[in-house]
VEXMAR-316460 format. One record per atom (N, C-alpha, C): residue in one letter; atom name; x, y, z. Coordinates in Angstrom, 2 decimals, padded with zeros to 5 digits. Atoms other than C-alpha are relative to their C-alpha. Last residue first. Example, Ala and Ser with C-alpha at 12.3 -4.5 7.8 and 13.67 -1.06 7.14 Angstrom:
BEGIN
residu|atome|X|Y|Z
S|N|-000.82|-001.19|-000.06
S|CA|013.67|-001.06|007.14
S|C|-000.77|001.09|000.73
A|N|000.89|-001.19|000.00
A|CA|012.30|-004.50|007.80
A|C|000.90|001.20|000.00
This chain:
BEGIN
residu|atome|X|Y|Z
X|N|000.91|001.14|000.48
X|CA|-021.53|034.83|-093.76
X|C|-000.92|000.70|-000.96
X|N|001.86|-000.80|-000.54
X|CA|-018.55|036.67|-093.84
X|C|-001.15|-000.79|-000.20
X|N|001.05|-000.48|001.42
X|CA|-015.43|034.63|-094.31
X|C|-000.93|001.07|000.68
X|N|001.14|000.21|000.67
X|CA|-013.24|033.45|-091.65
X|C|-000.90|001.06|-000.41
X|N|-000.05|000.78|001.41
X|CA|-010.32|034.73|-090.19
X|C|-000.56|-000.16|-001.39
X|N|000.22|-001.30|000.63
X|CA|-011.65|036.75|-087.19
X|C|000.85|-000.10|-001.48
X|N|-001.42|-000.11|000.87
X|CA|-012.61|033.67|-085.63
X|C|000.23|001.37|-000.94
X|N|000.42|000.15|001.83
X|CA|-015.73|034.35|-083.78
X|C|001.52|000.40|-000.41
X|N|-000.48|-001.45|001.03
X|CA|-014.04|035.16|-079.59
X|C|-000.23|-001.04|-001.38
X|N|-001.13|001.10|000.98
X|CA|-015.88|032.50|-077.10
X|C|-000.14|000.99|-001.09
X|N|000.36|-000.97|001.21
X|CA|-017.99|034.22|-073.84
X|C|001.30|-001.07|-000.94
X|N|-001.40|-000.23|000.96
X|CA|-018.35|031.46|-071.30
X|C|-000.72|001.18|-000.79
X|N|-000.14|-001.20|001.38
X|CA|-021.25|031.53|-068.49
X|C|001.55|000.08|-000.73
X|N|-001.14|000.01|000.51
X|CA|-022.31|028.66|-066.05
X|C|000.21|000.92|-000.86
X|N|000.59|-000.58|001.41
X|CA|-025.76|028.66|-063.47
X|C|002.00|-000.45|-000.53
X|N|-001.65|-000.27|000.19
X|CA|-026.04|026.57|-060.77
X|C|000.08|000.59|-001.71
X|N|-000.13|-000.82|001.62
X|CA|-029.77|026.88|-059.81
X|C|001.63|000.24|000.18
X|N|-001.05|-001.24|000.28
X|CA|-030.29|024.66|-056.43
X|C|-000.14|000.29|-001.45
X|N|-000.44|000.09|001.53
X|CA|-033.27|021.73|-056.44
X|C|001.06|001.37|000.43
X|N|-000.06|001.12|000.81
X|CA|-034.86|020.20|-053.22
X|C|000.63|000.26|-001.16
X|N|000.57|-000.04|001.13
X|CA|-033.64|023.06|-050.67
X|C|-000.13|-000.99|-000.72
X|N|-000.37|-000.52|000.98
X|CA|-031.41|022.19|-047.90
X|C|-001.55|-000.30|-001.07
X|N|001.50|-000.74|-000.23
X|CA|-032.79|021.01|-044.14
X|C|000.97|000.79|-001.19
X|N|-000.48|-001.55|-000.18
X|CA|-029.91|018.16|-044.32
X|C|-001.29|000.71|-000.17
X|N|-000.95|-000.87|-001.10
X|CA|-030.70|014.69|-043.10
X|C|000.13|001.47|000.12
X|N|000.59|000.61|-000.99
X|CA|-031.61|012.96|-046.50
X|C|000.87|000.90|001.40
X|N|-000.77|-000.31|-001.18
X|CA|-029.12|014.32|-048.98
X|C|-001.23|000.06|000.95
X|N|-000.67|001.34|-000.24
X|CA|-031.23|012.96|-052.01
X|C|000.77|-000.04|001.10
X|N|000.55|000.83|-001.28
X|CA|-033.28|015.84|-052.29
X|C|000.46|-000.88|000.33
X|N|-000.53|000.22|-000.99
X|CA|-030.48|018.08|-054.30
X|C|-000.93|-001.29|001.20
X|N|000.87|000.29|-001.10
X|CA|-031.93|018.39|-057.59
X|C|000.84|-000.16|001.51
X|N|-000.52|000.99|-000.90
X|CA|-029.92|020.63|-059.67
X|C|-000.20|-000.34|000.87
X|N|000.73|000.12|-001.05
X|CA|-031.66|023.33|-061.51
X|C|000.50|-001.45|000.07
X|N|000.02|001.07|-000.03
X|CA|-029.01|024.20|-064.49
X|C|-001.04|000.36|001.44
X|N|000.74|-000.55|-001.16
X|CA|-029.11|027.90|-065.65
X|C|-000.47|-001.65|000.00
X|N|000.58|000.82|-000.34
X|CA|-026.50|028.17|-068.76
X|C|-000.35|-000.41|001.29
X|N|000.32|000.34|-001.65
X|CA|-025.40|031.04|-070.16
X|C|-000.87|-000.98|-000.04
X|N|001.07|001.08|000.14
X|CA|-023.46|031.19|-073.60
X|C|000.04|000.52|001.51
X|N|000.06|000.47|-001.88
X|CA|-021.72|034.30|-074.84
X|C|-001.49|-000.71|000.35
X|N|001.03|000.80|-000.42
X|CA|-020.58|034.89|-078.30
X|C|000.16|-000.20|001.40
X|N|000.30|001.15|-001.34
X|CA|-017.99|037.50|-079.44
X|C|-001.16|-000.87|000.60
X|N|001.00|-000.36|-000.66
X|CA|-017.10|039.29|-082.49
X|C|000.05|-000.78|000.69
X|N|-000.58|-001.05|-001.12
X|CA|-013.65|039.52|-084.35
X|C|-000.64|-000.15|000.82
X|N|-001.42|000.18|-000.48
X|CA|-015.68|038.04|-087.47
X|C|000.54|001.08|001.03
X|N|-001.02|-000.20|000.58
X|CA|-019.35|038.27|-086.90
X|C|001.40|-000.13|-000.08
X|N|-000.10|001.49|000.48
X|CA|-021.55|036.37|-084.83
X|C|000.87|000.39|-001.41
X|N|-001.01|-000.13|000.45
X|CA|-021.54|039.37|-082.21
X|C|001.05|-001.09|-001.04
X|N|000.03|-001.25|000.81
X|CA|-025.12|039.62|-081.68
X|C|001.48|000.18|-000.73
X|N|-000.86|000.64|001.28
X|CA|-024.71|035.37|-080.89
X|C|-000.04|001.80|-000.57
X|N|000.64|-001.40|000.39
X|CA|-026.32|036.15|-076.92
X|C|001.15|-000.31|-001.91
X|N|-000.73|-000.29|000.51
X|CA|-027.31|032.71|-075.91
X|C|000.24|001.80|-000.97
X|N|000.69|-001.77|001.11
X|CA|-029.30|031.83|-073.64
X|C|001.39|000.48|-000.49
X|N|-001.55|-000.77|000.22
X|CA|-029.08|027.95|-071.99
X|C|-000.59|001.25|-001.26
X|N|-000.25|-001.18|001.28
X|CA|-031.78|027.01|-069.96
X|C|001.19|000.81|-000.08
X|N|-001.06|-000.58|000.47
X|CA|-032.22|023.91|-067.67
X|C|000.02|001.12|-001.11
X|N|000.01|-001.15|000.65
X|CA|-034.66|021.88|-065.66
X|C|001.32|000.84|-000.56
X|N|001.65|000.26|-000.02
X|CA|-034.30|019.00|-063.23
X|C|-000.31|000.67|-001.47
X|N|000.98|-001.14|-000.66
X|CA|-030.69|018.73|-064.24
X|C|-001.29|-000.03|-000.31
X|N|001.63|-000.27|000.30
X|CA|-028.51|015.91|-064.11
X|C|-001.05|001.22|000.45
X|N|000.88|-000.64|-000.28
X|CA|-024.96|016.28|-064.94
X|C|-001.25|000.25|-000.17
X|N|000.86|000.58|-000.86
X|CA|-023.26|013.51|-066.05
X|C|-000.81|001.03|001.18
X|N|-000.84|-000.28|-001.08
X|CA|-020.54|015.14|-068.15
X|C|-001.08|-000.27|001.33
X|N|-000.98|000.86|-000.39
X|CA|-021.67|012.84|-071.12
X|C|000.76|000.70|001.07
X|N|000.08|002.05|-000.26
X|CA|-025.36|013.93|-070.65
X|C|001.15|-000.59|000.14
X|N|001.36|000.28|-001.44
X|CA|-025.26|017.88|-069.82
X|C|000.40|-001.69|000.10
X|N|-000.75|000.06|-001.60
X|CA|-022.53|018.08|-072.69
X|C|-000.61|-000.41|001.01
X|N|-001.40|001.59|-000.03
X|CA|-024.51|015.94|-075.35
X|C|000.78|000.39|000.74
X|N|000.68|000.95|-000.51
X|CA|-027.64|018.73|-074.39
X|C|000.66|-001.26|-000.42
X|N|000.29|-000.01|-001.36
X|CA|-025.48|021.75|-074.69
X|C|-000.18|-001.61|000.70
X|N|-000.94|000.39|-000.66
X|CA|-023.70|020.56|-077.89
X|C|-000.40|-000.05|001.72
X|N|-000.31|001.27|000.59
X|CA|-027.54|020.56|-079.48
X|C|001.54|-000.41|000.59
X|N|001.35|000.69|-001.21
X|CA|-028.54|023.76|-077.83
X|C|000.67|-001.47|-000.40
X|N|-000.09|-000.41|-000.95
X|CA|-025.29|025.92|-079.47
X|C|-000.77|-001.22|001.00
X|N|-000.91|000.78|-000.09
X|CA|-026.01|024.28|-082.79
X|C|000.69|-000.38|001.56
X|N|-000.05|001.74|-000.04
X|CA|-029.00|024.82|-082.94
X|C|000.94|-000.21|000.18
X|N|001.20|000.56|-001.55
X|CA|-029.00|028.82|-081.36
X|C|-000.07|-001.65|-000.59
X|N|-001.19|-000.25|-001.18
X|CA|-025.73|029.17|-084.07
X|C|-001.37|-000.64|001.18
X|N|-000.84|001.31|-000.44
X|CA|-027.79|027.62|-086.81
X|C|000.91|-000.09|001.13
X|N|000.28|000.90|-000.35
X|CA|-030.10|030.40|-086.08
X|C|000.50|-001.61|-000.09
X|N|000.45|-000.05|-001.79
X|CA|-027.71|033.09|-085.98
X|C|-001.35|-000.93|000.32
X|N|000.82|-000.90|-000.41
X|CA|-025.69|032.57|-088.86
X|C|-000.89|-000.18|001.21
X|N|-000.16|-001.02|000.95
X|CA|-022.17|031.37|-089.69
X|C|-001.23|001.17|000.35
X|N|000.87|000.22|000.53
X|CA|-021.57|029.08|-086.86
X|C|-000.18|001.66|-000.60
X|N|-000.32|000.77|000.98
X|CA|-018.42|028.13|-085.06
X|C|-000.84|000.73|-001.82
X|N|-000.94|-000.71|000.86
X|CA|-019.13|030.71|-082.84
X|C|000.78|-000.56|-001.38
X|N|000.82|-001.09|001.11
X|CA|-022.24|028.66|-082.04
X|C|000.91|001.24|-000.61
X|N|000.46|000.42|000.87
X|CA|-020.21|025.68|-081.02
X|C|-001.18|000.86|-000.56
X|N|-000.58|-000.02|001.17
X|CA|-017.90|027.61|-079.05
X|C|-000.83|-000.90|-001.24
X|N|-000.30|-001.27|000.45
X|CA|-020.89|029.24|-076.87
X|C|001.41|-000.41|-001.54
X|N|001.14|-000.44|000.80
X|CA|-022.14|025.61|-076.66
X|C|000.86|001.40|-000.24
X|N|000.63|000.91|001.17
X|CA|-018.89|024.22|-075.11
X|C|-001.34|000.34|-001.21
X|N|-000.76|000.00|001.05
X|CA|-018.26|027.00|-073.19
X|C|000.26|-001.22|-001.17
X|N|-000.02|-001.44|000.66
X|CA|-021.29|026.88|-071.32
X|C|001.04|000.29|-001.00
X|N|000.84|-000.23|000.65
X|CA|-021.12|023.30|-070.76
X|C|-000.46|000.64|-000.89
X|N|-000.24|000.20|001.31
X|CA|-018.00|023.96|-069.40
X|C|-001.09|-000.12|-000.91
X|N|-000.80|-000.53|000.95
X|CA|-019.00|026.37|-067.16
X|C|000.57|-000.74|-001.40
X|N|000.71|-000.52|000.78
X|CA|-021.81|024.11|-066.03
X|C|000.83|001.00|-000.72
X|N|001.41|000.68|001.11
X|CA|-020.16|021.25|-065.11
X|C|-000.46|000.86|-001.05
X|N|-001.49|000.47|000.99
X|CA|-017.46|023.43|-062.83
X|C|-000.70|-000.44|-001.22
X|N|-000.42|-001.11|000.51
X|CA|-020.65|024.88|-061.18
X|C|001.01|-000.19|-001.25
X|N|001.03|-000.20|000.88
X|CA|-021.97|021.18|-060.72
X|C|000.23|001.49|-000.57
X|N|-000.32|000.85|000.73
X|CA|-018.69|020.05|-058.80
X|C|-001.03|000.06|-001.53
X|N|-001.08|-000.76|000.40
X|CA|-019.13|023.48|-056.61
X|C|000.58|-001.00|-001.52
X|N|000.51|-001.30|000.10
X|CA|-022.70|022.20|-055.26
X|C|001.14|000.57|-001.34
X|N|001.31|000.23|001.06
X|CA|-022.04|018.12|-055.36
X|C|000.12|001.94|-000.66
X|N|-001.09|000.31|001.56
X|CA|-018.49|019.47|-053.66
X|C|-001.24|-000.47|-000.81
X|N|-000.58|-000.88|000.46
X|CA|-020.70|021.33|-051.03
X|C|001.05|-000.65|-001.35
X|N|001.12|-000.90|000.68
X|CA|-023.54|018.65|-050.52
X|C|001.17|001.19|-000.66
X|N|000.61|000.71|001.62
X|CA|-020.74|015.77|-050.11
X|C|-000.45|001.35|-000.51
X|N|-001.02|-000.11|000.92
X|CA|-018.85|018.42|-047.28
X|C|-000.45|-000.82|-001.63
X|N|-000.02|-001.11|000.40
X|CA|-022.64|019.02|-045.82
X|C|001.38|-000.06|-000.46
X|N|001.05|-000.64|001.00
X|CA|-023.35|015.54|-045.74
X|C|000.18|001.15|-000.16
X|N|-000.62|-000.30|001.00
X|CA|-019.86|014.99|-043.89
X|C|-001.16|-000.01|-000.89
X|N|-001.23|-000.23|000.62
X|CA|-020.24|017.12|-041.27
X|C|000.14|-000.88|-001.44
X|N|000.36|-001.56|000.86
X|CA|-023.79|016.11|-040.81
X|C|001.04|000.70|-000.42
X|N|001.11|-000.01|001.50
X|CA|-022.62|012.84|-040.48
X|C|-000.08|000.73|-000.20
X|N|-001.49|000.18|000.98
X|CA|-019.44|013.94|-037.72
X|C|-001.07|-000.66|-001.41
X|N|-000.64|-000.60|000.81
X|CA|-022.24|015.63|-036.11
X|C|001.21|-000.71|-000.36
X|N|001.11|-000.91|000.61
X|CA|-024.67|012.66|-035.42
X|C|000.99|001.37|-001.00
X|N|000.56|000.32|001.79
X|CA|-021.34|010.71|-034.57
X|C|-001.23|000.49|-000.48
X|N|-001.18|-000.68|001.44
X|CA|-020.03|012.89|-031.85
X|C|-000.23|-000.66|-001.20
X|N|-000.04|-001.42|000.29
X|CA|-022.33|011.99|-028.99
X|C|000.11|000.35|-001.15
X|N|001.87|-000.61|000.90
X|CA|-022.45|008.49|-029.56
X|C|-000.47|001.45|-000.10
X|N|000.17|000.30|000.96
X|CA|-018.46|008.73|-029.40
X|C|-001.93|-000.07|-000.79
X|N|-000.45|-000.97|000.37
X|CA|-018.62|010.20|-026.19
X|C|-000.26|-000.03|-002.02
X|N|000.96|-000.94|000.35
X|CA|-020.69|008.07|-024.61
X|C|000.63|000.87|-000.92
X|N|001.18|000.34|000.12
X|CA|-018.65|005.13|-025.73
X|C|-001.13|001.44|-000.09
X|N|000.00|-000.20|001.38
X|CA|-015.55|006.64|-024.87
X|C|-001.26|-000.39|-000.60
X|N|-000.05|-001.04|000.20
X|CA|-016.71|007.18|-021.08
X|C|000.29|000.20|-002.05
X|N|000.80|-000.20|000.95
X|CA|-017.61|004.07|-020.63
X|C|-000.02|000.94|-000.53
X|N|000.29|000.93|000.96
X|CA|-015.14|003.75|-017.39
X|C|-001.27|000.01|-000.94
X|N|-000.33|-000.90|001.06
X|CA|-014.02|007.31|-016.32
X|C|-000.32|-001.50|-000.84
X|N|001.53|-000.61|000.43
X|CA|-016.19|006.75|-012.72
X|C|000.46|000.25|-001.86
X|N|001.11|000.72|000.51
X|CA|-013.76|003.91|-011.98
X|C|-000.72|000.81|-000.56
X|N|000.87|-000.21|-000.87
X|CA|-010.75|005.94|-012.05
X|C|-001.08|-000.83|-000.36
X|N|001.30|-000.41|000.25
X|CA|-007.90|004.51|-014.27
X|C|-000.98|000.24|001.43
X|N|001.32|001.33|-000.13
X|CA|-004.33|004.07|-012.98
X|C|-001.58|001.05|-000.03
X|N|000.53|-000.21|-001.18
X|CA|-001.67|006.35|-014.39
X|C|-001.09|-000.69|000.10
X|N|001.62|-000.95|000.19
X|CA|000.28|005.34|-017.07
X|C|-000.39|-000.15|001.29
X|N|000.36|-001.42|000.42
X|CA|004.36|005.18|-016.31
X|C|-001.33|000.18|-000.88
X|N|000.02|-000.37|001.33
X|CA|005.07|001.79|-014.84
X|C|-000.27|001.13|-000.19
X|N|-001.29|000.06|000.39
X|CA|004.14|000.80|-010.92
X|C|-000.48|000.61|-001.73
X|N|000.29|-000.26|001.38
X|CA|001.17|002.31|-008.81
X|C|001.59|-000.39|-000.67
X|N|-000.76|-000.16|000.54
X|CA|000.28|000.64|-005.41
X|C|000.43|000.41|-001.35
X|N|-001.32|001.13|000.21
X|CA|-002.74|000.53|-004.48
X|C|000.84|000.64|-000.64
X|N|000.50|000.84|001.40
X|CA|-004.30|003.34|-002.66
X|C|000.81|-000.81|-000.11
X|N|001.22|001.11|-000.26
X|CA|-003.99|004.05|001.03
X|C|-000.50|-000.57|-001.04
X|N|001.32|-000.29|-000.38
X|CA|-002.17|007.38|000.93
X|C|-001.23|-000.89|000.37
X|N|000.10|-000.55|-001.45
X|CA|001.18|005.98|002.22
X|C|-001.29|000.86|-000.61
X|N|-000.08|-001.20|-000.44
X|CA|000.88|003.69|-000.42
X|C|-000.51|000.63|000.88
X|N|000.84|-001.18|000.00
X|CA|000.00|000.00|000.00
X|C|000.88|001.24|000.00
């Protein structure tokens, strides 16, 4: 016995208290509610920022496929028609979507600018008190070859 009356303590950790037994346990049920919502809200923010990225290209994908374009309604087909094979092979699903195109500058030297206004469902993150759809929008401008012809 030590001269206070406990047992004896050899080695270098200190002897456990009874009252500190279960203690990881609670602790841990504590802390896993937020360490989910931690990481549903790191998914929800790279879903969020991963669908911005999406939509810029998108956008510059259509804006160069109507600068391609001689006049201004093959430019709005041509423009909608790369949109909607970007959207699909960059796996971005949107509820809804509009891309506007401004082609006034479909001349040589001139400039095109695509916007595109994706509604991106979000309900699938169960847990979070977020909106069912966000609007991630994307905008390129793409410089008309100043080369080419006149149409």
């Amino acid at each position: 016995m030590t001269p206070t009356g406990g047992r004896p303590h050899h080695g270098g950790t200190a002897p456990r208290r009874a009252d500190d037994r279960g203690s990881a346990a609670v602790e841990l049920t504590l802390l896993t509610p937020v360490l989910l919502l931690f990481a549903l809200l790191m998914i929800l923010a790279g879903r969020v920022v991963s669908a911005g990225a999406t939509a810029d290209e998108v956008a510059h994908a259509a804006a160069r496929a109507a600068a391609l374009e001689r006049q201004a309604p093959q430019a709005e087909a041509a423009a909608r028609q790369v949109a909607e094979a970007s959207l699909a092979s960059e796996g971005l699903t949107c509820a809804s979507h509009t891309l506007t195109l401004d082609h006034a500058g479909l001349s040589p030297g001139g400039f095109v600018t695509a916007r595109l206004e994706c509604h991106v469902g979000l309900g699938d993150l169960a847990g979070l008190d977020v909106p069912s759809t966000v609007t991630i929008s994307g905008t390129s401008t793409v410089a008309v070859d100043t080369f080419r012809g006149e149409p």
